[in-house]
C-alpha positions as CSV (number, residue, x, y, z in Angstrom):
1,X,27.1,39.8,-12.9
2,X,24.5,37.2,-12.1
3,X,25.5,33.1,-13.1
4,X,24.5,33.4,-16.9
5,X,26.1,36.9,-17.5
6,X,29.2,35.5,-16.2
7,X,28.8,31.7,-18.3
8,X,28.1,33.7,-21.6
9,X,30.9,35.8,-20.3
10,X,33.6,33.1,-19.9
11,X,32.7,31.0,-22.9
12,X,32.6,33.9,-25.1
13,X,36.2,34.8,-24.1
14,X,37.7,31.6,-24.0
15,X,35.6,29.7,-26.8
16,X,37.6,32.6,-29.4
17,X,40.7,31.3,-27.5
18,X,40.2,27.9,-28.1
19,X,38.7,28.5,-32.1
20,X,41.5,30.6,-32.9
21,X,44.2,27.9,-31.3
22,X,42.7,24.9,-32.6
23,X,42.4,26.4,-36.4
24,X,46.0,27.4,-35.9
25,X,47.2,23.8,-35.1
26,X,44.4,22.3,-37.5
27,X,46.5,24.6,-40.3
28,X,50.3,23.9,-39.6
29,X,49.4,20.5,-38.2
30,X,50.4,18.6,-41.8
31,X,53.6,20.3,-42.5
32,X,55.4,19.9,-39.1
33,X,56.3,16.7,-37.6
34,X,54.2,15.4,-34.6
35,X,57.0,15.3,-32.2
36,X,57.7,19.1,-33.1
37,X,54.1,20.5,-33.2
38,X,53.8,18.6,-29.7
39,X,56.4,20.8,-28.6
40,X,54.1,23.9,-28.9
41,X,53.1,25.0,-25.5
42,X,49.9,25.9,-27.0
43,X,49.4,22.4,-28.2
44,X,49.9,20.4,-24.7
45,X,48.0,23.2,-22.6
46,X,44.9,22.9,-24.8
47,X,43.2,20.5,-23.4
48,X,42.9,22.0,-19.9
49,X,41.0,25.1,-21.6
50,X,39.1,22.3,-23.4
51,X,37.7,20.9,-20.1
52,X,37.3,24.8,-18.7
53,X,34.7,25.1,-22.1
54,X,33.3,21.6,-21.8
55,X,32.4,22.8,-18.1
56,X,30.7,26.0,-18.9
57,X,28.8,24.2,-21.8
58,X,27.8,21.7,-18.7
59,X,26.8,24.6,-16.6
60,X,24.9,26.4,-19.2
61,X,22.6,22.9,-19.8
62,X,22.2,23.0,-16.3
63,X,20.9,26.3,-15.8
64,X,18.7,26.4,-18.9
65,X,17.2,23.1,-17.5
66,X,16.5,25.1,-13.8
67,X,15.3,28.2,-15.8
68,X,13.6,31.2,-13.8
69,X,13.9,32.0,-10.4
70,X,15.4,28.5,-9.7
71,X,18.6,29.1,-11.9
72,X,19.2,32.3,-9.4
73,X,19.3,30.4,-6.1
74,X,22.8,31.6,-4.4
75,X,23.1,28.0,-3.2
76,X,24.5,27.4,-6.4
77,X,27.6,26.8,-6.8
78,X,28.7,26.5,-10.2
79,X,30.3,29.8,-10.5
80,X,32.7,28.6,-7.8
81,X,33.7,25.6,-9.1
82,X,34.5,27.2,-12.4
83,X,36.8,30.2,-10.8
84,X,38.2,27.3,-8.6
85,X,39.1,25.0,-11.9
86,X,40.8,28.8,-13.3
87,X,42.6,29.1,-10.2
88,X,44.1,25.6,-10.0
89,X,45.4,26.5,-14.0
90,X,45.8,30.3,-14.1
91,X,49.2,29.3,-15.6
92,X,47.8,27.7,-18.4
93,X,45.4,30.4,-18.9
94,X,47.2,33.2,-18.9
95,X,50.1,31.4,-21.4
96,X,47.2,31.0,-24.0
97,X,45.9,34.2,-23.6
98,X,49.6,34.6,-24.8
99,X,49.5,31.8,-27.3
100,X,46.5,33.3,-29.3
101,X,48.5,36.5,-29.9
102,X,51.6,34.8,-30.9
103,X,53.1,35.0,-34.4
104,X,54.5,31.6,-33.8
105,X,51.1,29.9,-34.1
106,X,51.3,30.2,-37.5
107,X,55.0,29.1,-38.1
108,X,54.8,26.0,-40.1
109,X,58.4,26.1,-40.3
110,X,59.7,22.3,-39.8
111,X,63.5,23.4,-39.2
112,X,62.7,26.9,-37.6
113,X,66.4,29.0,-36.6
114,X,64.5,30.1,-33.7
115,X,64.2,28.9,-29.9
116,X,60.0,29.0,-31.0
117,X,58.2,27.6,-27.6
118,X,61.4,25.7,-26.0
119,X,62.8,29.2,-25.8
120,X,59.0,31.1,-24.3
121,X,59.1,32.6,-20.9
122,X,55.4,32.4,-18.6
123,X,53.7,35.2,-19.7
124,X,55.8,36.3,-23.4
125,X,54.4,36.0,-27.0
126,X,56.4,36.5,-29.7
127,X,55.3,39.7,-31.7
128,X,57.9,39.8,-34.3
129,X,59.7,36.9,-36.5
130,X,60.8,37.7,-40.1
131,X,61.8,33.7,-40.3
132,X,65.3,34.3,-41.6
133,X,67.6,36.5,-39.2
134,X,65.6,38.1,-36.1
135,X,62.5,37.8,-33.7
136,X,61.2,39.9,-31.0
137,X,60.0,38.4,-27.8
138,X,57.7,40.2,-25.7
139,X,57.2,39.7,-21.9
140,X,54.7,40.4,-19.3
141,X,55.8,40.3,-15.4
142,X,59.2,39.0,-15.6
143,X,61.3,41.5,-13.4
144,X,65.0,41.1,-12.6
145,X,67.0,42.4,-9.7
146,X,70.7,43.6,-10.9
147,X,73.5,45.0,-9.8
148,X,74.7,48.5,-11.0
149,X,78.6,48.5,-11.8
150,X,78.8,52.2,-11.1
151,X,76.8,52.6,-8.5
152,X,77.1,49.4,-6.6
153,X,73.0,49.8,-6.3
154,X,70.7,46.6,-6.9
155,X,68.2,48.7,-8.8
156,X,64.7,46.6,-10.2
157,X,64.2,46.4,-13.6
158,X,61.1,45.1,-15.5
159,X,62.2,43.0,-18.7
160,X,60.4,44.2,-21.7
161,X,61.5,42.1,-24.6
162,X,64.4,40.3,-25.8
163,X,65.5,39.7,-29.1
164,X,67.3,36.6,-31.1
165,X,69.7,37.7,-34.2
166,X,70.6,34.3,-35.5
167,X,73.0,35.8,-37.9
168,X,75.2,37.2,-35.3
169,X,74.3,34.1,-33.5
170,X,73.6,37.1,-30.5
171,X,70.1,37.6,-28.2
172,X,69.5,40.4,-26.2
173,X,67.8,42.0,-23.3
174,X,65.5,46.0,-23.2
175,X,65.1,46.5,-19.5
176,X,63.6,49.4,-18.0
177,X,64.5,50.8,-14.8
178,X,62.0,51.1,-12.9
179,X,63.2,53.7,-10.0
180,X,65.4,55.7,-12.9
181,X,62.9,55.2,-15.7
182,X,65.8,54.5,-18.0
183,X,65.5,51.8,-20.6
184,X,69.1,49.6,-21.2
185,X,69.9,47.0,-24.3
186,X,72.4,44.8,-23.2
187,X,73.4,41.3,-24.3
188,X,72.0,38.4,-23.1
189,X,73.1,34.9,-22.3
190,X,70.7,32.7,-20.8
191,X,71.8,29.8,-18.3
192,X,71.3,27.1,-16.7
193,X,71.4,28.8,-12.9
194,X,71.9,32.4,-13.6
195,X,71.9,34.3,-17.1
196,X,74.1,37.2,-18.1
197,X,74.2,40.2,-19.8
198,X,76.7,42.5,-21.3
199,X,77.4,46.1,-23.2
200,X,76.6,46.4,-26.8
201,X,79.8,48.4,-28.2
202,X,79.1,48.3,-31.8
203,X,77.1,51.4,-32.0
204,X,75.4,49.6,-35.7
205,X,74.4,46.9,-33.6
206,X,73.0,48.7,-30.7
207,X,70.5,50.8,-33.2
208,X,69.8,47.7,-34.7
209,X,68.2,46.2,-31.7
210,X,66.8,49.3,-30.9
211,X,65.1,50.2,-34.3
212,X,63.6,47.0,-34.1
213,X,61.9,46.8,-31.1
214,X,60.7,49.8,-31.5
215,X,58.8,49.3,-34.3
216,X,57.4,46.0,-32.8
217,X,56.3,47.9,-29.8
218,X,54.8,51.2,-31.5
């Protein structure tokens, strides 16, 4: 991919990024307090994809003024520069890559039940929130090490979502193991140094949780 393959490339991808998160935030912004929309993770991280766009535009003028065999020089280093400014902020990238898929986005909801972005992991989205008693959370490279009561084994587990039932005032936890290939729905308690999780004996419940997710992640 030569320098203008990859500047259409980038600005393609992350102009929709950006169009798609500013029309969000131009659409709840006058029904949600500025204290709360500023909250939104998708709202403070913005401008450091603003200035990755701003740049590309910048590169683009540059290499349109250079034109033919002078815009192909290897010298250049623009393309450099621009992986070195996505580097510095993969962090922010990747959580709007989230951001843009996230139902929450579109929550003008002034006095949500729900956690929103205070209660976001790196890497999740939220894919499900009917507003009124559940959400679904989903989550991309968060892996846990835990003990196994019954088999005293520390087995790894990747975390695939958790859930929030504000009417049982409960959240929980789908791992899957990954040496077992087992998935497990526990409980889970987030805190301040370690979390923890529990059983799920009410056989209503557990189905609950799992009916749910499932149909998120179909």
């Amino acid at each position: 991919m030569n320098r203008e393959e990859f500047l259409k490339s980038e600005k393609d991808k992350y102009g929709k990024i950006y169009v798609d998160l500013t029309y969000a935030i131009d659409n709840i912004g006058p029904f949600i307090e500025k204290d709360k929309l500023d909250q939104r993770k998708y709202v403070n991280k913005l401008p450091v994809l603003k200035k990755y766009i701003d740049l590309l535009e910048a590169a683009e003028r540059e290499t349109s003024k250079k034109g033919g065999l002078l815009g192909l020089f290897k010298d250049d280093n623009t393309v450099d520069l621009l992986n070195s400014y996505k580097k510095d902020n993969i962090e922010t990238f990747n959580q709007l890559e989230h951001c843009k898929n996230c139902v929450y986005i579109n929550c003008a909801h002034n006095h949500d039940k729900f956690d929103g972005c205070l209660g976001c992991r790196p890497n999740s989205r939220i894919a499900y929130c009917d507003h009124d008693k559940i959400n679904v959370t989903l989550h991309d490279n968060w892996n846990l090490r835990l003990n196994n009561d019954n088999t005293g084994e520390v087995d790894n587990f990747k975390v695939l979502a958790t859930l929030h039932d504000v009417e049982r005032e409960q959240k929980y936890i789908i791992l899957h193991n990954r040496r077992t290939d087992e998935k497990f729905v526990l409980y889970y308690v987030p805190g301040i140094s370690d979390d923890s999780y529990g059983e799920i004996s009410d056989p209503e419940e557990f189905d609950f949780v799992v009916s749910t997710y499932q149909n998120v992640a179909e």
